[in-house]
Structure formats: C-alpha cells, structure tokens
VMD Tcl script that draws the C-alpha trace (Angstrom):
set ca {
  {-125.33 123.89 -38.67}
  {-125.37 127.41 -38.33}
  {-125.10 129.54 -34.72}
  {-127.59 127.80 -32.12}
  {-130.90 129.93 -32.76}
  {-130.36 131.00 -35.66}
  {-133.02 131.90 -38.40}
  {-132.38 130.28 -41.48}
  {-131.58 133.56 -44.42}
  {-132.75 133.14 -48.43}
  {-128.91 132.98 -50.35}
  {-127.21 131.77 -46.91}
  {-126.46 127.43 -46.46}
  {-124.70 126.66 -43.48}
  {-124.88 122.96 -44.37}
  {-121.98 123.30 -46.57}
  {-123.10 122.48 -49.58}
  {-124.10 123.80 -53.10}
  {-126.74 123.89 -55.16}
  {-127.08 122.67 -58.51}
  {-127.23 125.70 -60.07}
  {-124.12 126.98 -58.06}
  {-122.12 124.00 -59.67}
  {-123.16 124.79 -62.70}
  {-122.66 127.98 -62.49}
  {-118.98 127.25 -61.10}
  {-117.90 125.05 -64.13}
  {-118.70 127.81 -66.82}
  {-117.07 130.42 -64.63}
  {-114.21 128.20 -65.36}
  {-114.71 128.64 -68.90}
  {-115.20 132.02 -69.58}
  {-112.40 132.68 -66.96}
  {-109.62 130.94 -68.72}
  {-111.19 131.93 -72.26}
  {-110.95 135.53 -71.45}
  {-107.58 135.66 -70.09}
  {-105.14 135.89 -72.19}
  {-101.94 133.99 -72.05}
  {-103.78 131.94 -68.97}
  {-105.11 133.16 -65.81}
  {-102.45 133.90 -63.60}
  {-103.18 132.86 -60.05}
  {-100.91 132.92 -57.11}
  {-101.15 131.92 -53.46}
  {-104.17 129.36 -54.10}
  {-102.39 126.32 -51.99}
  {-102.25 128.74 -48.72}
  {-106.25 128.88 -48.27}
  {-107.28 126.90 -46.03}
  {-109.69 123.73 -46.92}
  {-111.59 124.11 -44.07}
  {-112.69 126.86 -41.08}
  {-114.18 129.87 -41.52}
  {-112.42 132.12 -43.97}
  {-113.32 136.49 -45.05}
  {-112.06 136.65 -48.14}
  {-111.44 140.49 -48.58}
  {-110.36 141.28 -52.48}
  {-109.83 145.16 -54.18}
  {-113.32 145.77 -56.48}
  {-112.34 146.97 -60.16}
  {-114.78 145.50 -62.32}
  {-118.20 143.70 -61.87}
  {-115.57 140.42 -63.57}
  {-113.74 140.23 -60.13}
  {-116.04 137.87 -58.42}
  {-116.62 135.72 -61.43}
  {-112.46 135.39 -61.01}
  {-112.94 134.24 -57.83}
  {-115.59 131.98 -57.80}
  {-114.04 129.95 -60.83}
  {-110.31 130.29 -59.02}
  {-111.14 129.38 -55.43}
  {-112.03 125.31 -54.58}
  {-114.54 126.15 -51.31}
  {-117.78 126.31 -51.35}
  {-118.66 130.55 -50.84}
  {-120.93 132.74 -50.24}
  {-120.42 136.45 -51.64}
  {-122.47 139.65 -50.50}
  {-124.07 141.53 -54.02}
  {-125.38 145.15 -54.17}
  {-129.11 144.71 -52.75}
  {-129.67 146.70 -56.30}
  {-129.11 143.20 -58.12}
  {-131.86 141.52 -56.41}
  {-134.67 143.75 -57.90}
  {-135.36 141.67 -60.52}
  {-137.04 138.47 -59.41}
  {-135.30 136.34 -62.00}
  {-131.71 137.61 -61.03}
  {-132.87 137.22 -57.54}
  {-133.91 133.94 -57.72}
  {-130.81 132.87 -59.53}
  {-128.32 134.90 -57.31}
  {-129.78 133.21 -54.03}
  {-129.50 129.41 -55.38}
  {-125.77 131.27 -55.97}
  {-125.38 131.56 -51.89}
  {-125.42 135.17 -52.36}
  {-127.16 137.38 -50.57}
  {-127.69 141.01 -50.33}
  {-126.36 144.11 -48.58}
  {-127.25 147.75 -49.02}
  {-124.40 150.43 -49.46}
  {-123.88 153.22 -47.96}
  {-125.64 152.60 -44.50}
  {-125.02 149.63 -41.86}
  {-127.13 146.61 -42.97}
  {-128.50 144.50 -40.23}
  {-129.47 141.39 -42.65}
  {-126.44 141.40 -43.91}
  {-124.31 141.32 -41.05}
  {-126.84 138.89 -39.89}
  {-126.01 136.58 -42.62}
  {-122.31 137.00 -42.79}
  {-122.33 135.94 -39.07}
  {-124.47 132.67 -39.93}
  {-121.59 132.13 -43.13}
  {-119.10 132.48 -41.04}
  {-120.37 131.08 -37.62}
  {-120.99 127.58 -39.85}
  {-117.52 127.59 -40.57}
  {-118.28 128.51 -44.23}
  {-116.55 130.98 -46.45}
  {-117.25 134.74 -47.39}
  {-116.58 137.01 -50.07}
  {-116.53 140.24 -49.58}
  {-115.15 143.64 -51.63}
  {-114.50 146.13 -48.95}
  {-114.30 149.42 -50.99}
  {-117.78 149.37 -51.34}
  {-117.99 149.75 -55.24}
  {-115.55 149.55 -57.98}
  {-112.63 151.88 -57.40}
  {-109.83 153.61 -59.80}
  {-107.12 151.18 -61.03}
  {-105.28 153.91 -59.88}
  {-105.25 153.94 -56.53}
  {-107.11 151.62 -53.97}
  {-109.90 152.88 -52.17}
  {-110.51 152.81 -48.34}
  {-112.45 149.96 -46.85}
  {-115.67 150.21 -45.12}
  {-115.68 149.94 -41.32}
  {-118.20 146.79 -42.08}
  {-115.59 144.58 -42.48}
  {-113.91 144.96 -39.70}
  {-116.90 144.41 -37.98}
  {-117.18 141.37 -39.18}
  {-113.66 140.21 -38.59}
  {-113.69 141.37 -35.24}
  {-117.26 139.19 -34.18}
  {-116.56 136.11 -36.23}
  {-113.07 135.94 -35.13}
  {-112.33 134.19 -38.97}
  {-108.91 134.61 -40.80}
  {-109.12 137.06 -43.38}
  {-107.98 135.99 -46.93}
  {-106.54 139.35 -48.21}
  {-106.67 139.17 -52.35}
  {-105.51 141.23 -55.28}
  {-106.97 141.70 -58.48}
  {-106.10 143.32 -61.55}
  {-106.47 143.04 -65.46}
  {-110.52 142.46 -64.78}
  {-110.98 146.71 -65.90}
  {-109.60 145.64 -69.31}
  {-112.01 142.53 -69.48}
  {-115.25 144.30 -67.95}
  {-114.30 147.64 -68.07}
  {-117.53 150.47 -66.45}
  {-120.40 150.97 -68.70}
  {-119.78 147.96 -70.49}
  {-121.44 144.59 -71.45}
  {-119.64 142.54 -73.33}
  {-116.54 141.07 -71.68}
  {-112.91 141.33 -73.73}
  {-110.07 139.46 -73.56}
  {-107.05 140.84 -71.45}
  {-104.31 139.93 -69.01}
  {-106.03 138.98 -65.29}
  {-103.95 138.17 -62.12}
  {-105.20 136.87 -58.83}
  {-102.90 137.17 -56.25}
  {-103.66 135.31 -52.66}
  {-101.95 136.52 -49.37}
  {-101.18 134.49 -46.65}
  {-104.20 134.09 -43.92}
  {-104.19 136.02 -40.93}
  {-106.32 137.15 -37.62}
  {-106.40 140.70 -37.75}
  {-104.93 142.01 -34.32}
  {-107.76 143.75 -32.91}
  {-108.66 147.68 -32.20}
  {-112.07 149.30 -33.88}
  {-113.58 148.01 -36.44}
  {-112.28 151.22 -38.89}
  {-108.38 150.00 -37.42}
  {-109.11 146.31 -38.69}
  {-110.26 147.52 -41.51}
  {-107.06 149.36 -42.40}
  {-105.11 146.39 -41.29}
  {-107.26 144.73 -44.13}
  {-106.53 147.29 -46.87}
  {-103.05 147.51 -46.17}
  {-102.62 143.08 -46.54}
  {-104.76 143.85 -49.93}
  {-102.05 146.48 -50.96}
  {-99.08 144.70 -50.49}
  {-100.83 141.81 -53.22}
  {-100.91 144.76 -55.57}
  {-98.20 146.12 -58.09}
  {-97.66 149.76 -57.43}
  {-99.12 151.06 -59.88}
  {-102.87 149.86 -58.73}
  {-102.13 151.45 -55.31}
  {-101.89 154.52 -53.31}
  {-99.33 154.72 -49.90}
  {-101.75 152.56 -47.57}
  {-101.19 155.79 -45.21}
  {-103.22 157.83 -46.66}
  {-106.22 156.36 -45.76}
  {-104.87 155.41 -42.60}
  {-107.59 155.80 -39.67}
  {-110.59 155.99 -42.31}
  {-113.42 154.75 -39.71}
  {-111.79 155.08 -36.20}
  {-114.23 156.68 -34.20}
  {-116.22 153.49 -35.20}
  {-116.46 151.09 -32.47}
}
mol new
graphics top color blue
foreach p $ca { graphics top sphere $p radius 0.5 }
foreach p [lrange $ca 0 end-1] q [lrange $ca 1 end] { graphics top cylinder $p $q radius 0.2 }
display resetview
C-alpha cells in the first residue's frame, strides 16, 4: 500500500509487483545486456543493495543504454522516472507505464513527479533516478538537480549511489543501433544523506556517484560544489 490517501498514478505500483510486460521486458534486458558487453558485463557492489526498504537509486546519465544496464543488473522490482518527451507517443506510453515508469518534465519542478516518487518510495519500493538531468560528457560529471535531494530529504530512503561507464561506446548520441563495447556498473555502499538543502544533498549525492567513477569520467566534485543551495 502506498501513503494513506494517496491517489493511485498511471506507471506507479505500490503493491510491489510487476507486470507481465515488465518481466518480459526484464529477461531480454538480460540478453541484450550481456550480448553487448564485451568480455561480460562487469558489475560490482550488487550484494550491498538492500532486498527490501525503500531505496533512490541515483546513477551518472551517459547514454539512453544506462537504464537498460540497470534494469537487467539490479534483482528489485523498480520504478524509473523517463523524459515526459517519451510518453508522446501513445504506444511508447502505454508500454513505458506497464514498465512502472512514469514521467517527469526537465528543466522546471514537476509536481506529478515528485508526487509519484513519494508514492514509490513511501510503499517501500525502489526508484531510479539520473540526477544530471540529461546525458552528460564522459568527460566530466555533471551537477545534479536540486530534485533529488528533495526527494531524499522527504522520503527519508537510502540512496544507492551508482557508476556507469562504457554505455557511450554501446549507445553513443545520435545513434540507433546499439554496438558492442566494454560496460561497468559499479554499486556504492547505501547511505542516508546527512541533511542540509536539498542543492547540499544533492552534492552529497554527486560526490558518492564520483568516487564509483575512474578519473577519467570525472571532474574534482568541488567544482560544482553548492550548485542549488539557495534551494530549500
């Protein structure tokens, strides 16, 4: 059951359970996963998520691949927030909500979707979430949106800070046909984040996500340091 009162959402199930088309979905993410990855998919940290509770998973963005790594890596049943742009199409729409996804528009605060992460994570359910906002530079990682401290801070879940790389090489921008390459998932430890503004947790976010990452895929976590304090 979800938080007393609460309004059921379209792509939200607080019953903990999965579709049909989600598990189906799951086992050929599996597939194409492990097909694509050459010399295996190389995972790390998997046995310190917690099988139950409600868990933010916060992961780097570099390619639209990354959350078809983690939804054929992770054993929970998720939900994931998608650029409202994907839902335009009524097919894709109809398919991404049997998914437990739901939207969230960029760029602004989103009341649905804050709505709906609350209901996730207030069921004691799982959410994934990419906190730069869009795909960044393999480069350097980008700074997180305020939003997800928000939603740290109100759910009061442990964050699941997660690091991604090799998915540019599979899925790389502009293109649509996946290639084989090198991908690593790497899983940091839970954690409650310690408090302060929502921009502060935020950073405290980023900077667990940059520690996953091998230096070259990162920037000093300093230099975004305060991105979003004046929120509150």
């Amino acid at each position: 059951m979800g938080p007393k009162g609460a309004r059921p959402l379209k792509g939200v199930r607080t019953d903990g359970g999965r579709s049909a088309t989600l598990r189906l979905t799951q086992a050929a993410l599996r597939l194409l996963v492990r097909g694509l990855a050459v010399g295996g998919l190389e995972v790390q940290g998997l046995d310190a998520v917690p099988e139950a509770g409600p868990l933010l998973i916060c992961a780097n963005h570099l390619s639209n691949f990354d959350p078809l790594v983690i939804g054929a890596v992770f054993p929970r049943v998720m939900h994931a927030m998608a650029k409202a742009e994907m839902f335009s199409n009524p097919l894709l729409r109809a398919y991404l909500l049997r998914c437990n996804c739901f939207p969230v528009r960029r760029g602004a605060p989103d009341r649905n979707a804050l709505r709906a992460a609350a209901l996730v994570l207030g069921s004691g359910g799982a959410l994934v979430v990419f906190p730069e906002g869009h795909r960044g530079d393999a480069s350097e990682l980008q700074p997180f949106e305020p939003g997800v401290g928000y939603i740290a801070r109100r759910s009061r879940a442990m964050v699941v800070p997660c690091a991604i790389w090799g998915t540019e090489g599979v899925l790389p921008k502009g293109k649509l046909v996946p290639r084989r390459s090198r991908i690593h998932l790497s899983i940091g430890r839970p954690f409650q984040p310690q408090g302060g503004s929502p921009g502060q947790i935020s950073d405290e976010i980023r900077e667990r996500v940059a520690e996953l990452l091998p230096p070259e895929y990162r920037q000093s976590a300093d230099r975004y340091q305060g991105y979003g304090e004046d929120q509150s």
